[in-house]
Each structure stands twice: as structure tokens, then as C-alpha cells.
One Martini backbone bead per residue (centre of mass of N, CA, C, O) as a GRO file, in nm:
protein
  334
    1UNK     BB    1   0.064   0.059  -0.026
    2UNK     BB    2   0.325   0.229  -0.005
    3UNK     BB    3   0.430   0.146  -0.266
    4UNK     BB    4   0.183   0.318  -0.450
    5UNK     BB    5   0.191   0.563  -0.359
    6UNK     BB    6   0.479   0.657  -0.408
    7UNK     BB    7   0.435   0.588  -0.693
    8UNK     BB    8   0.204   0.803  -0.755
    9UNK     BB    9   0.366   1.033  -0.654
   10UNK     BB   10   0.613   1.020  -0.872
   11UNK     BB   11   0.370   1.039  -1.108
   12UNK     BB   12   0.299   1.334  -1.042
   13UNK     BB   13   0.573   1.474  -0.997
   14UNK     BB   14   0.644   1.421  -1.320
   15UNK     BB   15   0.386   1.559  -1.446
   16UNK     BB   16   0.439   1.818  -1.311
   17UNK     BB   17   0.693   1.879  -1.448
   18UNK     BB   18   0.624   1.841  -1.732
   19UNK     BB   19   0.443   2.051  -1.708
   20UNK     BB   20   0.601   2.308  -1.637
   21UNK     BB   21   0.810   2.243  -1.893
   22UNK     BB   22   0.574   2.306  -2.081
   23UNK     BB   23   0.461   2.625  -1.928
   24UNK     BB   24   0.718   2.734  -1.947
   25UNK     BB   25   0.856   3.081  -1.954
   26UNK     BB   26   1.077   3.335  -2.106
   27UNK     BB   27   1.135   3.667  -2.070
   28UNK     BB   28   1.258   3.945  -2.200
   29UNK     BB   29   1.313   4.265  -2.190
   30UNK     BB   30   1.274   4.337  -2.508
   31UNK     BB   31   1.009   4.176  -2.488
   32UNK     BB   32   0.708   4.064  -2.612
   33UNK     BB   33   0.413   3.841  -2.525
   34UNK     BB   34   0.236   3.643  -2.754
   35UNK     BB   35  -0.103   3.504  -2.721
   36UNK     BB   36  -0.213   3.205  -2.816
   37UNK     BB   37  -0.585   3.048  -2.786
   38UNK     BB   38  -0.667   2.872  -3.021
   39UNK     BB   39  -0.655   3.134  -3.213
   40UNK     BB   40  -0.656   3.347  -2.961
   41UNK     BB   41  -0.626   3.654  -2.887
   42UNK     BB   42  -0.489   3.797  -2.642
   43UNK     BB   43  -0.482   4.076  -2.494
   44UNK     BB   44  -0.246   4.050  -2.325
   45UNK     BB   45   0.105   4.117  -2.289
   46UNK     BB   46   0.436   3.927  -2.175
   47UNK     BB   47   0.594   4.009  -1.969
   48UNK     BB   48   0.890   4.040  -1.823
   49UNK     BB   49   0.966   3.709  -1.798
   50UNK     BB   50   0.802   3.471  -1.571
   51UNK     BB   51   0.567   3.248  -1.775
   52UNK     BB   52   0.272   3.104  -1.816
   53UNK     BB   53   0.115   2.807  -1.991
   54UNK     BB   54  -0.090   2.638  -2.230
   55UNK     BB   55  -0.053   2.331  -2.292
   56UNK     BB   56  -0.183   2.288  -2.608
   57UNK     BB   57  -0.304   2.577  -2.646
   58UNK     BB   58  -0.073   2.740  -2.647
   59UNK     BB   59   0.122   3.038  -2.810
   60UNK     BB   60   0.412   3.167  -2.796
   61UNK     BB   61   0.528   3.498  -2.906
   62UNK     BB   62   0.798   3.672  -2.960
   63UNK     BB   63   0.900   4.020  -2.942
   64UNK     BB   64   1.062   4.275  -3.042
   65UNK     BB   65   1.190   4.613  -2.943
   66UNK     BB   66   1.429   4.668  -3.088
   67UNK     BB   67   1.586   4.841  -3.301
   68UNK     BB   68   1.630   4.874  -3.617
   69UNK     BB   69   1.861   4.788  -3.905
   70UNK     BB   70   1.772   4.924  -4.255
   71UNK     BB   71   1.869   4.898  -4.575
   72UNK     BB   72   1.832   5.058  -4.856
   73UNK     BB   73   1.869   5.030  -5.168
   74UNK     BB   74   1.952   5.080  -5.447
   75UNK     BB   75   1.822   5.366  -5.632
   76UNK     BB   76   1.699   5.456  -5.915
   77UNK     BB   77   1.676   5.786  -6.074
   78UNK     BB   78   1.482   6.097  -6.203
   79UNK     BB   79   1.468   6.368  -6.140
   80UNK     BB   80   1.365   6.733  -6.215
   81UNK     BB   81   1.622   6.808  -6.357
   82UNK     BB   82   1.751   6.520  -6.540
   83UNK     BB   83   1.890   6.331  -6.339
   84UNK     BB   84   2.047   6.092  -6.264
   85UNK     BB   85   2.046   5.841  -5.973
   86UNK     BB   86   2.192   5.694  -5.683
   87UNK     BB   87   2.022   5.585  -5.426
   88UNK     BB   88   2.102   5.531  -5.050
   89UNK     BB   89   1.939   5.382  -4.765
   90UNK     BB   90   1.832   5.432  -4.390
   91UNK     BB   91   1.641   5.242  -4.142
   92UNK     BB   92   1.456   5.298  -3.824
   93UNK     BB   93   1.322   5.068  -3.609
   94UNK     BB   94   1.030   5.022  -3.403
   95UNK     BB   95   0.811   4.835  -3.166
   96UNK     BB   96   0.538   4.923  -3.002
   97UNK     BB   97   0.296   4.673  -3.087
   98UNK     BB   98   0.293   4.325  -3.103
   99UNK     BB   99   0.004   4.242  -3.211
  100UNK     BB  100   0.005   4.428  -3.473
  101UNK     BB  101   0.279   4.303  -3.599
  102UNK     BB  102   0.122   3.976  -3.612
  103UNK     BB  103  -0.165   4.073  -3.746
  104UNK     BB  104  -0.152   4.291  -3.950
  105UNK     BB  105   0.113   4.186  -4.032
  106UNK     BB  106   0.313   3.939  -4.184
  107UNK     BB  107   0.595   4.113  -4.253
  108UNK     BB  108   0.728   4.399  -4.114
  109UNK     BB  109   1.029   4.394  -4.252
  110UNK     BB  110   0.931   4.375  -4.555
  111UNK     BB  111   0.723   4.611  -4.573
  112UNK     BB  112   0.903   4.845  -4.470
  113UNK     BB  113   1.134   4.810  -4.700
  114UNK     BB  114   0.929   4.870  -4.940
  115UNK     BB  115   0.817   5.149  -4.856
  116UNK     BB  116   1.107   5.262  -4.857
  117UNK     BB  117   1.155   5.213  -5.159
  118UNK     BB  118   0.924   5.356  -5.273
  119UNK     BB  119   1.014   5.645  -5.096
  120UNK     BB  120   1.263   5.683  -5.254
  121UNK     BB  121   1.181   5.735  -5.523
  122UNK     BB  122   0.975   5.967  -5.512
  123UNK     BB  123   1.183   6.148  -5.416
  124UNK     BB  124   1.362   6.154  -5.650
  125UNK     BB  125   1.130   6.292  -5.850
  126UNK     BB  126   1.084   6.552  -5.619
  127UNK     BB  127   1.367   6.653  -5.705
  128UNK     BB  128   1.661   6.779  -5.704
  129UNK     BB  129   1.970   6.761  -5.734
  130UNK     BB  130   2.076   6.991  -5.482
  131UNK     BB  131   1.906   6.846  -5.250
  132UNK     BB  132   2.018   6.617  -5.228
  133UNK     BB  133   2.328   6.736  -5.170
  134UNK     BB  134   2.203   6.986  -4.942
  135UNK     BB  135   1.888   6.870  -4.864
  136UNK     BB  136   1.863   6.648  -4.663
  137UNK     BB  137   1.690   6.690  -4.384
  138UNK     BB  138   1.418   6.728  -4.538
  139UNK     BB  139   1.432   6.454  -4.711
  140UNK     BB  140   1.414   6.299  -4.464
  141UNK     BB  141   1.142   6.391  -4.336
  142UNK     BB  142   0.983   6.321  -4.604
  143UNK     BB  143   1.088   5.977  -4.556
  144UNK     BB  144   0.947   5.940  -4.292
  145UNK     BB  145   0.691   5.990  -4.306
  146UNK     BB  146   0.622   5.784  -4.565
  147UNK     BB  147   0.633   5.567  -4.409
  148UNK     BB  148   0.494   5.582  -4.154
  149UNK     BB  149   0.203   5.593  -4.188
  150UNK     BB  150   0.178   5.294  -4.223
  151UNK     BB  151   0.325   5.195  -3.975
  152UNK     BB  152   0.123   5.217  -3.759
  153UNK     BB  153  -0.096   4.979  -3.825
  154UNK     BB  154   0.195   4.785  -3.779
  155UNK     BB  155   0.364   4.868  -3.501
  156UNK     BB  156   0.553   5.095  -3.620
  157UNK     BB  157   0.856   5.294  -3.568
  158UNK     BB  158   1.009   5.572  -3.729
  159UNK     BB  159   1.277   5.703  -3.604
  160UNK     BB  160   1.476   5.701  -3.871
  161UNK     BB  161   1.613   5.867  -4.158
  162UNK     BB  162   1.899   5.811  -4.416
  163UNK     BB  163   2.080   5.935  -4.639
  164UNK     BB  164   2.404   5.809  -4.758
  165UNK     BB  165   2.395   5.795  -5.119
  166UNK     BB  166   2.519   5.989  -5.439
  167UNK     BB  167   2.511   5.907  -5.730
  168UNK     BB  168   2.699   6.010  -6.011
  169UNK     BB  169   2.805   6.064  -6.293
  170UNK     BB  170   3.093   6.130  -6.456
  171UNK     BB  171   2.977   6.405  -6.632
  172UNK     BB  172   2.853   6.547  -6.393
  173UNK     BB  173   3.103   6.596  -6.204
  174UNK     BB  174   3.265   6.703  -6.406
  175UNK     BB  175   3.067   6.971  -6.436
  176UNK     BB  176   3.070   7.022  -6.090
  177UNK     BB  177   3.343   7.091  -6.073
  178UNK     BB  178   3.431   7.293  -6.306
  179UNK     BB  179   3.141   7.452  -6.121
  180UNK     BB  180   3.374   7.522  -5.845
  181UNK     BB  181   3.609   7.620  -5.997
  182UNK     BB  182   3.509   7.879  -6.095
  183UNK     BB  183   3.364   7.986  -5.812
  184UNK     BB  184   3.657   8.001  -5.674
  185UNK     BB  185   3.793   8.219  -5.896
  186UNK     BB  186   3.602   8.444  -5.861
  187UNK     BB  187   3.632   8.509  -5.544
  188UNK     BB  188   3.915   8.574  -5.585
  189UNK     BB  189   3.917   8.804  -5.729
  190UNK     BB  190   3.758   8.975  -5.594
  191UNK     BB  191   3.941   8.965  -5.315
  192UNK     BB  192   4.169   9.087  -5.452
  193UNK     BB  193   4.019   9.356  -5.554
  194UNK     BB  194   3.968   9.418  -5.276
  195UNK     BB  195   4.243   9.471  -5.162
  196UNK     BB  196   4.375   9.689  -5.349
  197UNK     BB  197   4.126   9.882  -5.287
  198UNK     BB  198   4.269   9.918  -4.982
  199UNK     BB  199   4.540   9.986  -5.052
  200UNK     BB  200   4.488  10.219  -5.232
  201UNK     BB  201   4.408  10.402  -5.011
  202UNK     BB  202   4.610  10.372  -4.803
  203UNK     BB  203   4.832  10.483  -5.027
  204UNK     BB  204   4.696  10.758  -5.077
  205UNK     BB  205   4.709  10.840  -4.738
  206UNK     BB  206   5.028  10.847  -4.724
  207UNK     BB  207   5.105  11.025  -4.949
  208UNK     BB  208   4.926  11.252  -4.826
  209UNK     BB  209   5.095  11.251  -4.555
  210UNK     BB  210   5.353  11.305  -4.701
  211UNK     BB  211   5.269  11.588  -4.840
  212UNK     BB  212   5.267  11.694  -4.528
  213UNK     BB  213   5.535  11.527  -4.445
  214UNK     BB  214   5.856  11.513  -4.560
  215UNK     BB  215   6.027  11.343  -4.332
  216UNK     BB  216   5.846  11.081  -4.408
  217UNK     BB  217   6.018  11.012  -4.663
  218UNK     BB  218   6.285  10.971  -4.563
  219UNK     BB  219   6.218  10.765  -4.340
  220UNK     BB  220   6.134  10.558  -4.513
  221UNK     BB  221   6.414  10.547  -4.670
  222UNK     BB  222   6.558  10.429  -4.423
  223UNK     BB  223   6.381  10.198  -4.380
  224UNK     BB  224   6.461  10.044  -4.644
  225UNK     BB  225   6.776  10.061  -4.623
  226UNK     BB  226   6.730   9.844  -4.394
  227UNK     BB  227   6.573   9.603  -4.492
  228UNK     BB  228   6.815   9.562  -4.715
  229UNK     BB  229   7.046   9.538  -4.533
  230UNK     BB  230   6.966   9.296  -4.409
  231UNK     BB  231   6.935   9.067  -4.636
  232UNK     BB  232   7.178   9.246  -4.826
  233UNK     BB  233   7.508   9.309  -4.756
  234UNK     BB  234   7.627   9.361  -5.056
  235UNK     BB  235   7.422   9.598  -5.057
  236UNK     BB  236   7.430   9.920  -5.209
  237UNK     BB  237   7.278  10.240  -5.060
  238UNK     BB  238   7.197  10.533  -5.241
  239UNK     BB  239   7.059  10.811  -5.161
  240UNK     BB  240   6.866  11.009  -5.403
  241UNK     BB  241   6.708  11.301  -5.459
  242UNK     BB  242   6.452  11.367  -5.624
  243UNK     BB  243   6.480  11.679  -5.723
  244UNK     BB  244   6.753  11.630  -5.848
  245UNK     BB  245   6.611  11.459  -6.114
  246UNK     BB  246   6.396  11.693  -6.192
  247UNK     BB  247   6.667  11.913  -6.261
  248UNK     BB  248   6.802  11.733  -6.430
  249UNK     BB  249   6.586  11.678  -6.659
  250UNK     BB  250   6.526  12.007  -6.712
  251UNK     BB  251   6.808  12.046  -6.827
  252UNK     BB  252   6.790  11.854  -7.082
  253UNK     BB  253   6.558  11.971  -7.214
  254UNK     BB  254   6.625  12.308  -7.286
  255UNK     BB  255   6.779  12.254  -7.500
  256UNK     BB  256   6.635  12.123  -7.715
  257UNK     BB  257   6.453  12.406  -7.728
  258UNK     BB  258   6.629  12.590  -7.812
  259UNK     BB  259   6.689  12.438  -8.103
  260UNK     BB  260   6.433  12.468  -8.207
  261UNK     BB  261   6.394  12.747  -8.214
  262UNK     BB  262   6.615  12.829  -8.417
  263UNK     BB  263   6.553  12.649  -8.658
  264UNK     BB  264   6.284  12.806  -8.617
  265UNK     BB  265   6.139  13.078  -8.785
  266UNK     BB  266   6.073  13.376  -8.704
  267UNK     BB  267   5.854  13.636  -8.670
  268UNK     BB  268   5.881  13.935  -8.755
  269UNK     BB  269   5.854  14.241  -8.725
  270UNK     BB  270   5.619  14.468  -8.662
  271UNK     BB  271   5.518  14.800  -8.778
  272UNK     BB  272   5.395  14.883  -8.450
  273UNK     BB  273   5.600  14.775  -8.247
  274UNK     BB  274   5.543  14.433  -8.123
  275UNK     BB  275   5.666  14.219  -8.256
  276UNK     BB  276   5.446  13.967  -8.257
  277UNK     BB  277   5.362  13.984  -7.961
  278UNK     BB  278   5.112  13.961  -7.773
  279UNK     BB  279   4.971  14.198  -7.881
  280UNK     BB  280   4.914  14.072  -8.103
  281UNK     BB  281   4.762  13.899  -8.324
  282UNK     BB  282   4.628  13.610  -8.529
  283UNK     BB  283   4.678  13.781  -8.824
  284UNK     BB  284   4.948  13.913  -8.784
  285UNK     BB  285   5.098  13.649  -8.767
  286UNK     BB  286   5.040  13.510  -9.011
  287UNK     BB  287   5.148  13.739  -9.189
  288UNK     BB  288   5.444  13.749  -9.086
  289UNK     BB  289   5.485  13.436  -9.143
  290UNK     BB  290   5.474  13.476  -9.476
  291UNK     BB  291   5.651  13.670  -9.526
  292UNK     BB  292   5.906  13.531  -9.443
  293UNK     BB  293   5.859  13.261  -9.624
  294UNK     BB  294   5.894  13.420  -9.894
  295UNK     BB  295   6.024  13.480 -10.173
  296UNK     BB  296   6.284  13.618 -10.332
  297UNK     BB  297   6.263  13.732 -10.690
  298UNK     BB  298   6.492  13.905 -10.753
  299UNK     BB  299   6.708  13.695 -10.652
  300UNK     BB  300   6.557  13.516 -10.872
  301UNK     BB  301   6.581  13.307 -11.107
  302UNK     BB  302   6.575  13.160 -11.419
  303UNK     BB  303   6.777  12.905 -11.587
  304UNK     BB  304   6.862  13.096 -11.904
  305UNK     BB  305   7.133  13.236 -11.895
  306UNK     BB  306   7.022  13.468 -11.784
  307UNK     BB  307   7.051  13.754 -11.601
  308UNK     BB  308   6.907  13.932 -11.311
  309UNK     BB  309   6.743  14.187 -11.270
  310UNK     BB  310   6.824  14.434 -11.115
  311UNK     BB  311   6.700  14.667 -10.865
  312UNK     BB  312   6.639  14.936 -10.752
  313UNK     BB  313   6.824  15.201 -10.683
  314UNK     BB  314   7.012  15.437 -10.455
  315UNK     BB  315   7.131  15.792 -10.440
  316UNK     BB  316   7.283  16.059 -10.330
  317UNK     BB  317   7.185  16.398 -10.407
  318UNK     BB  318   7.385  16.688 -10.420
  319UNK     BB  319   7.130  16.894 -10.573
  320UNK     BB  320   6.880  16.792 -10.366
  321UNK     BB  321   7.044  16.787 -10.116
  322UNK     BB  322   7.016  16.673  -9.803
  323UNK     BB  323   6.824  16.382  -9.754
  324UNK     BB  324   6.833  16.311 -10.070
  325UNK     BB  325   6.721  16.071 -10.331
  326UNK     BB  326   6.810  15.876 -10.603
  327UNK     BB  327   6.615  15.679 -10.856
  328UNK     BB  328   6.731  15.402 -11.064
  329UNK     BB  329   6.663  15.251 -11.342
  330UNK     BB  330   6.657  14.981 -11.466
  331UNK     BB  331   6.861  14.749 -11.685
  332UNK     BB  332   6.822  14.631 -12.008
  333UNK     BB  333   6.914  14.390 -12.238
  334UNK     BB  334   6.869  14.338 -12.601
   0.00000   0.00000   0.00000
């Protein structure tokens, strides 16, 4: 009789094993357990530990809850402004509801990533080039909403997404660098030119400076030739004032002036006193120079061979008392 028990007791405690071990199950921290009972969802889900089921009526399905990294593939596609491109990014999300991630959706990671690759096309062909390349911050919150909204039916929330590479052909690379390398030296050109633009002030202001101090320019000049005796020691500098070589130009000039003047004939004197001088008129000096200028054919022949008549000359008349000229009339050869 005791060893009926005994043995009963065994067979019981046995059965109980096994039943514990069946019906034992350990949630982790980071998951959340959905109970099917017999194909139909408990309501609530099975908090992180120990927890027990009904061995072969319950099924128990553990749900992640951490944050998923999801690559999205490279999507070829044609911007708004004509541009092929191949754009890849990635998708960061995580369950926030267990029952409707396992319920509402039969693979909620291929729905996640479908939706990522469609709306990643999207994007591409509702922008520039240049947003792609400076305005990803933008073009990331507009392919998060278009994820997300889908994804909250799925218990699915979309933490963040980011583009990570925009491949572009290599004739726009090389158009993009052109006009990088273009617009790099226009800045330059500016910048030289604004610099010019300050010294030349600057400048200015010293020369004016300098032109009412003038020992400011000695000064000057002292330290430059200390500047040069530092660096070149074997060279000999002699200070040699300006004024000096304006003097010397100066005076190199004045003979050559004085040579042209004697050159060209100057005009007669006026017969009214002026000799030409300021108080001429511009009618009289021009008349004066004609003058001047006329030759005197009495002195010149053509050459034929014979002499040219001498001019009408005059001698003083002793019959007609002094201060009386006769004049005689040239005589011609017949």
C-alpha cells in the first residue's frame, strides 16, 4: 500500500515536472510575448520574466522591441531637373505594439523595407539635384513621414531615416567640379580685387600723409634701406633725392627746346611796334609768318642762261641837297 503510494506520488510529480516544463516559458527584457489560445489573441501581452502557458493549447510568440537597422538598396531614379542618380539609404525603427506587428502585418520587416524603397523613389523624382546633394535634412523628414504613416498600422514607428549616398554619372561629376572650380576662382578674383581696392586707399591716405610731412618720406626711405641691409648685406644702397633727378630732366630738356627754337624761323617785327609779341593779334602773326616765309624773286632767276635784272637801287642826289635819294631805273639788255 505504501509503495502503491510512493509510487503514485512519483507518477504524479513526474506528470507535474513535466507539465511545469511545458508550460514554462521566460520573457526578456526586451521582448513582449503574444498568446495565442487555441488561434485566438489574448489581450494583453506577456510582461518581461517568468511566465506560464497552457501546454498545448497556448502558444506563445516573442516580439523584438529594439530599434531595427534597416539598409535600404540602391534605387536608380531621375530627378525634377533631369538628372539620373542612384540614391541608398537607411531605415532605423522599432515595434511599439507586439499584437498588431504579428496581427495587422505578416512580415512587418519586407512591408518596413518595401515602403522604405518606394518612398525612397518617390523622393527622388519630386527634387533637384542640389537638394539631394545640400538639402538631405529636409528630404529625410519628408521619406520619414512617408514611411511612418503606413508603418503605425503595422505597430511598426519609424525612429529616423537618412540618405547615405547619391552616386551621380561621371560627366556631371566632372560638369559639378567645372562649376565648383569656376565659382572657387571668381571668389578669388573678388577678393584679390577687394584687397587692391584697400591698399590702394590705404595708399593714398600715406602718399597724402607723406605729402605734408615731408621728413615722413626720408623716414621712409631710411627704413627701406635698413630693410635691404638686413636681408642683402652685400648691397651698397646711396639715398639720392628726388628733387635732384627733376632738376637734372629739367635741365636736359631746356638745350633741346632752345635748339628747335633757333631751327624755326621766327616771325618779323610788326611795323607797329609789337614785333609779333603778345599784343599781336592771331591775323597779324599769321600775316607776319606768310611774310617771312615768301621767297624774294628779285634774287632768283629761272636758270635760262641769262642774268637777272638787278632791282631799282637809289644814291644820294648832291644837287637835291642832303636827305634827297634819286632813284635809278634798272636797265635791261636788249
Amino acid at each position: 500500500m505504501v509503495e502503491e503510494l510512493l509510487t503514485a506520488a512519483a507518477v504524479t510529480g513526474a506528470a507535474g515536472v513535466a507539465y511545469l516544463a511545458a508550460a514554462a516559458r521566460v520573457v526578456r527584457q526586451y521582448e513582449r510575448g503574444v498568446v495565442f489560445r487555441l488561434g485566438r489573441l489574448q489581450d494583453e501581452a506577456r510582461r518581461p520574466g517568468f511566465t506560464v502557458i497552457v501546454p498545448f493549447v497556448d502558444r506563445l510568440h516573442k516580439v523584438n522591441l529594439q530599434i531595427v537597422t534597416m539598409p535600404v538598396p540602391a534605387q536608380e531614379g531621375i530627378t525634377r531637373d533631369n538628372v539620373t542618380v542612384r540614391v541608398d539609404a537607411v531605415v532605423y525603427f522599432k515595434v511599439v505594439n507586439a499584437p498588431a506587428a504579428l496581427v495587422n502585418v505578416e512580415d512587418y520587416r519586407f512591408a518596413v523595407s518595401q515602403m522604405a524603397q518606394t518612398s525612397l523613389r518617390s523622393i527622388i523624382g519630386k527634387s533637384d539635384l542640389d537638394d539631394l546633394l545640400s538639402n538631405r535634412e529636409k528630404l529625410n523628414q519628408g521619406l520619414e513621414l512617408m514611411i511612418d504613416s503606413p508603418a503605425v498600422g503595422w505597430g511598426v514607428q519609424i525612429d529616423r531615416v537618412e540618405i547615405k549616398d547619391v552616386s551621380l554619372p561621371d560627366t556631371m561629376k566632372r560638369s559639378m567640379a567645372r562649376q565648383a572650380e569656376a565659382d572657387r576662382e571668381r571668389r578669388a578674383r573678388v577678393i584679390n580685387a577687394d584687397a587692391e581696392l584697400q591698399a590702394s586707399r590705404k595708399l593714398a591716405e600715406a602718399a597724402q600723409q607723406m605729402a605734408d610731412t615731408p621728413s615722413a618720406l626720408q623716414l621712409r626711405l631710411l627704413q627701406t634701406i635698413v630693410a635691404v641691409a638686413a636681408e642683402k648685406n652685400s648691397t651698397l644702397v646711396l639715398p639720392f633725392p628726388v628733387e635732384l633727378l627733376r632738376f637734372l630732366e629739367r635741365a636736359a630738356q631746356n638745350p633741346v627746346r632752345q635748339e628747335r627754337a633757333l631751327e624755326e624761323p621766327g616771325p618779323p617785327a610788326d611795323r607797329r611796334g609789337n614785333g609779333g609779341g603778345e599784343g599781336a593779334t592771331e591775323e597779324e602773326r599769321d600775316r607776319d609768318e606768310g611774310a617771312a616765309r615768301a621767297p624774294d624773286f628779285g634774287r632768283l632767276a629761272p636758270d635760262t642762261g641769262r642774268r637777272a635784272a638787278p632791282g631799282p637801287s637809289t644814291h644820294p642826289d648832291p644837287a637835291a641837297g642832303p636827305g634827297h635819294m634819286t632813284r635809278e631805273r634798272p636797265r635791261t639788255d636788249a
